[in-house]
Phi, psi and omega in degrees: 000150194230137148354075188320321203226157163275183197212138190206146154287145207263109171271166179322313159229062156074007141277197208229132160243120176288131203249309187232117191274125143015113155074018150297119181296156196236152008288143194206149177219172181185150196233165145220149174256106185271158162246146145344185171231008166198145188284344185262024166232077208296069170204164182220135167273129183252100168265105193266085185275155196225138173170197188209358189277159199252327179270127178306295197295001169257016203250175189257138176292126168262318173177168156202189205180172195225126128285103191266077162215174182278307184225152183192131132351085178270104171249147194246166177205136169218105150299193179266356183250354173080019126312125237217096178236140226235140155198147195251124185225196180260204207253342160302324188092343181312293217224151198234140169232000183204104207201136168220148115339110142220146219290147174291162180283157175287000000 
C-alpha cells in the first residue's frame, strides 16, 4: 500500500515541509527537528496537513497540537491500514510532550 497524499507540517512561513511524500510505501515514518519560534515562549505549535501544495492553506488541516518545550523531535507513523500517529518527544525518546492517533474512517 502506498500514501495517498503527502503529509506535512506547517513551518514559520505557511509552508508545508513535507514529513511523508505522496506515494510512500507504507508503513512508513519520518522525524524533524523542530523549535519554538521564541525562547520566551516554550512552545511549538504542530499543524499536521495532507496535501500536495507547497502553502499549507492550500492544503487540508489533519490534526494539531501543543508541545510545551522549546525544542522537540516530531515524529509521523502512517501504517498500511492508515493510521496516523503523531508524537512530539526530546531526541532520546526519554519524555514525550505530545502524542495522538488517528484512526482512518470506516
Amino acid at each position: 500500500m502506498i500514501a495517498p497524499h503527502s503529509i506535512g507540517i506547517e513551518s514559520v512561513d505557511g509552508k508545508m515541509h513535507v514529513l511523508l511524500a505522496k506515494g510512500a510505501v507504507l508503513p512508513a515514518s519520518a522525524s524533524v527537528k523542530c523549535t519554538a519560534a521564541s525562547a520566551e515562549l516554550p512552545q511549538i505549535f504542530i499543524q499536521l496537513f495532507e496535501g500536495e501544495s507547497d502553502n499549507v492553506k492550500d492544503n487540508r488541516l489533519i490534526a494539531k497540537c501543543v508541545a510545551h518545550t522549546l525544542a522537540a523531535v516530531i515524529t509521523i507513523e502512517l501504517s498500511e491500514q492508515g493510521a496516523l500517529k503523531l508524537t512530539a518527544h526530546n531526541e532520546s525518546k526519554s519524555e514525550t510532550y505530545a502524542a495522538m492517533t488517528l484512526e482512518p474512517h470506516a
